[in-house]
C-alpha positions in Angstrom: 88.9 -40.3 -81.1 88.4 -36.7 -79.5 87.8 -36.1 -76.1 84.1 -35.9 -75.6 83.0 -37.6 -78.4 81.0 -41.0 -78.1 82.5 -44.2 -79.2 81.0 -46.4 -81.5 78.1 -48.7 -80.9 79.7 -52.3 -80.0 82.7 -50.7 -78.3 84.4 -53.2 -75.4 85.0 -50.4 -73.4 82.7 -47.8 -71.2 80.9 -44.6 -73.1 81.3 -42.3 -71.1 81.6 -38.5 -72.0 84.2 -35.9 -70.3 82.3 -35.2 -66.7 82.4 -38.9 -66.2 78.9 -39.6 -66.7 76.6 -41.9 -68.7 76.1 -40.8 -72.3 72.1 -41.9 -71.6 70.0 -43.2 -69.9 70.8 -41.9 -66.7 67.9 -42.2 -64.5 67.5 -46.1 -65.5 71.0 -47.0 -64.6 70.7 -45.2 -61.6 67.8 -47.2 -60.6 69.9 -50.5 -62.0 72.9 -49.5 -59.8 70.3 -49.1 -56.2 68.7 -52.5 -57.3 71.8 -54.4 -57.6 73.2 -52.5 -54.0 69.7 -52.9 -52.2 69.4 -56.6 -53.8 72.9 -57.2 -52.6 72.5 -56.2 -48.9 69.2 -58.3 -49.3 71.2 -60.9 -50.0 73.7 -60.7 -47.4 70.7 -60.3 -44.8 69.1 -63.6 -46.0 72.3 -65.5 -46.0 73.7 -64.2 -42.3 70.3 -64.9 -41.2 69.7 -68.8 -42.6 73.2 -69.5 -40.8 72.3 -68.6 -37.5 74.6 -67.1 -34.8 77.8 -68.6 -33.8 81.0 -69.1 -35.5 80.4 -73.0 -36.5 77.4 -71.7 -38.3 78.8 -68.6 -40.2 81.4 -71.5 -42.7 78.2 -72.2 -44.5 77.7 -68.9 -46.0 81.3 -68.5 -47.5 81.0 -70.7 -50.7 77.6 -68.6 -51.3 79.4 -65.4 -51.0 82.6 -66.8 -53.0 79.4 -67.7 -55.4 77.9 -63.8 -55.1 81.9 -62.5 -56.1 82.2 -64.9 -59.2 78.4 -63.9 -60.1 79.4 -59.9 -60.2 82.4 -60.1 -62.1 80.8 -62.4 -64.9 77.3 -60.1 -65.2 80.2 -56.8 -65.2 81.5 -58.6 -68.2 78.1 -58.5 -69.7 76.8 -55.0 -68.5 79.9 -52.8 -69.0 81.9 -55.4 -71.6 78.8 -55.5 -73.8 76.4 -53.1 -73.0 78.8 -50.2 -71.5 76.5 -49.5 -68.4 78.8 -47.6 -66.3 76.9 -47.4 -62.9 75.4 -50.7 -62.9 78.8 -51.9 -63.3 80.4 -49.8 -60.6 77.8 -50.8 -58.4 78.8 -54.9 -58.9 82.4 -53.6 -58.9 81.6 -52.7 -55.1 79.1 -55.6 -54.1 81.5 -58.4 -55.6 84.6 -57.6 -54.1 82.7 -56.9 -50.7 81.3 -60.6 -50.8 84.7 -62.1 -51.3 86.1 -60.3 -48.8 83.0 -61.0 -46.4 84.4 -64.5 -47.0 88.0 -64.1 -46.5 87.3 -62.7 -43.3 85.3 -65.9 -41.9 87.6 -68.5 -44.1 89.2 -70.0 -41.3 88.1 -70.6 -37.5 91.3 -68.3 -36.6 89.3 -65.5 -38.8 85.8 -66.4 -37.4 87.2 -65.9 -33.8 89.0 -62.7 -34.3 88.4 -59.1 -33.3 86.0 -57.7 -35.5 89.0 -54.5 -36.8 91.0 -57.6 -37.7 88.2 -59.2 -39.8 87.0 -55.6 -41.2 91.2 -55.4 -42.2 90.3 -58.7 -44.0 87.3 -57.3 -45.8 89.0 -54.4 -46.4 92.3 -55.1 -47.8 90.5 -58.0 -49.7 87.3 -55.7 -51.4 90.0 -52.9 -52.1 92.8 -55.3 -54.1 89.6 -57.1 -56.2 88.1 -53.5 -57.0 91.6 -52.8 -58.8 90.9 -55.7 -60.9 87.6 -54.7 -61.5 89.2 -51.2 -62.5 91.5 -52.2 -64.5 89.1 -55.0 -66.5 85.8 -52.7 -67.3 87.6 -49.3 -66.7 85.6 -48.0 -64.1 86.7 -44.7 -62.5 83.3 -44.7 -60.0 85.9 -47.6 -57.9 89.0 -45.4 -57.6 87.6 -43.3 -54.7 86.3 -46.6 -52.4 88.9 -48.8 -53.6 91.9 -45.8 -52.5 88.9 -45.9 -48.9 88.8 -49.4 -48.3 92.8 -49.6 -48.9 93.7 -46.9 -45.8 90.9 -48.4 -43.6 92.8 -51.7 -43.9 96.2 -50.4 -43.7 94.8 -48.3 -40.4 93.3 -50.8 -38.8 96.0 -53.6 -39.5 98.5 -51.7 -37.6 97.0 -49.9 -34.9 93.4 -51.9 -34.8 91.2 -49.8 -32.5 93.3 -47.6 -30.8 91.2 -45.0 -28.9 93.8 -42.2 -29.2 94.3 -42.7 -32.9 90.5 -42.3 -33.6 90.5 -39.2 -32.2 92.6 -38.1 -34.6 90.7 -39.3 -37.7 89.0 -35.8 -39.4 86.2 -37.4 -40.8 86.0 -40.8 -42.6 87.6 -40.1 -46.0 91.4 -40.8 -47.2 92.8 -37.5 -46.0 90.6 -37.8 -42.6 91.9 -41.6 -41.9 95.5 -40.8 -43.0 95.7 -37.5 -40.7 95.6 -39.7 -38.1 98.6 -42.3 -38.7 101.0 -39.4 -39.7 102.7 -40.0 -36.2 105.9 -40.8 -37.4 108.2 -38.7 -40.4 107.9 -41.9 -42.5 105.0 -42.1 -42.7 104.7 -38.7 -43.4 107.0 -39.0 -46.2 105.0 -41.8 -48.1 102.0 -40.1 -47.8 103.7 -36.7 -49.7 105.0 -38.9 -51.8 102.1 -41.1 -52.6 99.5 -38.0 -52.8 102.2 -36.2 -55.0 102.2 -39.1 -58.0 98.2 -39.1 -57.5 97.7 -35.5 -58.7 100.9 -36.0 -61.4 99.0 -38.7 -62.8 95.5 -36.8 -62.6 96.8 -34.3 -64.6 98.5 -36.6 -66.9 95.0 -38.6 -67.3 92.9 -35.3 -68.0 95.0 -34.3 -70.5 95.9 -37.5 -72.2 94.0 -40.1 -71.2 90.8 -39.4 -73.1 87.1 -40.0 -71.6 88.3 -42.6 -69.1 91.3 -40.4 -68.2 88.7 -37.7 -67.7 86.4 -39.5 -65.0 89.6 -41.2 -63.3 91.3 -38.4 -62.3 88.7 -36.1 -60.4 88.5 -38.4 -57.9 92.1 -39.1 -58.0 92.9 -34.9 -57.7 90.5 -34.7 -54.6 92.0 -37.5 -53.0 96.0 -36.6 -53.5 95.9 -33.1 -53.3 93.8 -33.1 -50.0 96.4 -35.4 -48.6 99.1 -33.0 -49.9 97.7 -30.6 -48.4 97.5 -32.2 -45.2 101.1 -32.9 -45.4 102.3 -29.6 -46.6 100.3 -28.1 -44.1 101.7 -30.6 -40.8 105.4 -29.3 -42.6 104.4 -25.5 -42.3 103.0 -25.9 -39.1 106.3 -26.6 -37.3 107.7 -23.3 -38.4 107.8 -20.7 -35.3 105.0 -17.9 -35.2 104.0 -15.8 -37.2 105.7 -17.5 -40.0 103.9 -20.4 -39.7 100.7 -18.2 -40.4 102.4 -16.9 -42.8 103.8 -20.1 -44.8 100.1 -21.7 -44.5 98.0 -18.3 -45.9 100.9 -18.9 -49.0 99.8 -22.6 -49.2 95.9 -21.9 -48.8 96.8 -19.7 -52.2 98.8 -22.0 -53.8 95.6 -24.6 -53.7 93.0 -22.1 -55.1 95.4 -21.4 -57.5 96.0 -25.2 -58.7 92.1 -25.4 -58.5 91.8 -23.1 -60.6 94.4 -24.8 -63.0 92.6 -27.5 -63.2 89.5 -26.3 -63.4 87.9 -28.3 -60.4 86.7 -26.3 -57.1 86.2 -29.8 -55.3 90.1 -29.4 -55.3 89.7 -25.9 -53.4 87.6 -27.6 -50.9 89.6 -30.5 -50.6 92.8 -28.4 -50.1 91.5 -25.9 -47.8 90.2 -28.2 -45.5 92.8 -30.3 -45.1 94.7 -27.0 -43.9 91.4 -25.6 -42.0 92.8 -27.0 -38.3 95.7 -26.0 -38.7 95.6 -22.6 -39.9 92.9 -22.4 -37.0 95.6 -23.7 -34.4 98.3 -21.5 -35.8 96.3 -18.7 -34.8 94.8 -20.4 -31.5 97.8 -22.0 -30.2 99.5 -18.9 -29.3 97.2 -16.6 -27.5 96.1 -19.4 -25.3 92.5 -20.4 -27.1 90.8 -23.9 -26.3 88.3 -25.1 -28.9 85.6 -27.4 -28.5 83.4 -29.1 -31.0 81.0 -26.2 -31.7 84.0 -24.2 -32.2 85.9 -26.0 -34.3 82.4 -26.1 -36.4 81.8 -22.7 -36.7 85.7 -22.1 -37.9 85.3 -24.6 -40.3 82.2 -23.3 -41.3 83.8 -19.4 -41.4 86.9 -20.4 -43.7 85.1 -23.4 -46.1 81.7 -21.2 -46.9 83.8 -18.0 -48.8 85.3 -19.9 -51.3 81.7 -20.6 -52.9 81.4 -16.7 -52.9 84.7 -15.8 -54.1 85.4 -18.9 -57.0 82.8 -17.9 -59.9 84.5 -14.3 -59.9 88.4 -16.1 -60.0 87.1 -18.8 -62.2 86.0 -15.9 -64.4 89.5 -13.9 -64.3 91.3 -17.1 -64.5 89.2 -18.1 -68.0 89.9 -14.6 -69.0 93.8 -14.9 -68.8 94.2 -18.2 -69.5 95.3 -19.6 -66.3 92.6 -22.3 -66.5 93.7 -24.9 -68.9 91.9 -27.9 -67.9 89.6 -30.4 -69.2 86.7 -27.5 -70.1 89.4 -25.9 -72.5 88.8 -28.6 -74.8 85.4 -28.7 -75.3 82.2 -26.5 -75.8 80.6 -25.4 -72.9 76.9 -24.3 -72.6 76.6 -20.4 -72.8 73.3 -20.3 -71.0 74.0 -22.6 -68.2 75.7 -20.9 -65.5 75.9 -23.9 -63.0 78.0 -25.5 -65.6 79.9 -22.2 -66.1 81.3 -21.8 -63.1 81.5 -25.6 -61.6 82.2 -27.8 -65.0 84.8 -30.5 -63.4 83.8 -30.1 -59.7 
């Protein structure tokens, strides 16, 4: 079967075509996937509530949320097995997994008592390893980017809990935000490279290989690793003495447009640049003395993340030209007339 081309009615596994999206119906299994979210947290409300404050109380909830965990995988099996509903299914491949882990965290009295960063490890840790089974069952890329979430808030918080200093150094709440702030040591540092490395091999590999599914999996998987490449590249680079630390970071600021525009997908521009945004900004700033507060470190970000809008629909357009860009929209027809989808296809 081609890439882009729908499956058969009765097919066991999603329908989804190359962007990642829903074949149909769009706006009703959006509404499907809010139901089943808002009727989950509903849920949760309603249960919390009945059992009353106290950690004697909070045991009676767990065999209903067990109950919630079970009752999300078995109606996946129905709405993505059967029916291939691709957000309504991601949306019970988040809820389940979350009441499990709810209920691994308040198992035991030991867990009821804890600090609440070790019982959000639990839920964590838990929600992230049962969303990989949900992946792997229904094939549903939507869990790749929380599951990959959930995983570095446990590992974060289940070895430095809540350390004041460390937060400081989380740049914003996303995988190459948490994991900026644990690269404290050079092994660390070296997982990470290697880790984010094999994430954008194997988004490349699933683009070009791996059909529709491969598709929608790896956008989120070429965000995630090569911002966290970046990062790490750009930690390397800025150790070098000045200016050729300016100098080795303007080269790696080029070398992500330049695999952005490989893989046709400007998210990875964004997601490369600012990873390297603060430290290009300190490489400059460090030297002639500078100290930057909030509002500054918002307008630079601001200043360096707002040109590559202007400047990637006229490269996008040279790199089409000489065939630099040989990713996913290569291989299929693209709308003459719609120049949103010209110039941001895989974004």
């Amino acid at each position: 079967m081609s890439v882009g081309e729908a499956r058969p009615e009765g097919a066991r596994s999603p329908r989804v075509n190359p962007a990642g999206r829903p074949l149909h119906n769009r706006r009703r299994q959006g509404a499907q996937a809010l139901g089943i979210v808002f009727a989950w947290i509903g849920l949760m409300v309603l249960l919390f509530w009945a059992a009353g404050d106290g950690p004697g109380k909070t045991r009676v909830v767990i065999p209903w949320l067990f109950v919630a965990g079970l009752a999300a995988w078995l109606l996946a099996e129905k709405v993505v097995g059967k029916h291939g509903l691709i957000w309504p299914g991601s949306a019970l491949g988040v809820v389940g997994p979350l009441s499990v882990g709810l209920a691994m965290s308040v198992l035991t009295p030991d867990m009821r008592l804890a600090p609440p960063e070790e019982q959000i490890a639990v839920v964590s840790g838990t929600s992230a390893f049962l969303m990989a089974l949900f992946l792997w069952r229904f094939r549903l890329p939507g869990l790749i980017s929380p599951m990959v979430i959930f995983t570095i808030v446990a590992l974060f918080l289940g070895l430095y809990g809540i350390d004041p200093e460390l937060l400081r150094e989380v740049e914003g709440f996303s995988p190459r935000g948490i994991l900026a702030a644990m690269m404290q040591s050079t092994a660390w540092v070296m997982a990470f490279a290697a880790t984010s490395g094999a994430a954008v091999v194997l988004a490349r590999w699933l683009e070009l290989n791996g059909g529709d599914f491969g598709l929608a999996a790896a956008r989120p998987l070429h965000v995630i690793g090569a911002g966290v490449f970046a990062l790490v590249i750009g930690r390397w680079l800025g150790l070098l003495p000045a200016p050729l630390d300016i100098v080795a970071l303007t080269l790696a600021w080029g070398a992500g447009i330049l695999w952005a525009l490989k893989t046709n997908r400007i998210a990875v521009m964004f997601a490369t640049q600012l990873a390297m945004t603060r430290l290009v900004v300190l490489a400059v700033a460090a030297p002639l003395g500078y100290s930057l507060d909030r509002q500054d470190w918002a307008t630079f970000i601001t200043v360096m993340m707002f040109p590559g809008m202007a400047y990637w629909p006229l490269l996008h357009e040279q790199s089409l030209r000489r065939g630099w860009t040989l990713g996913p929209g290569r291989r299929i027809p693209q709308p003459r007339n719609n120049w949103w989808w010209r110039y941001w296809p895989y974004a």
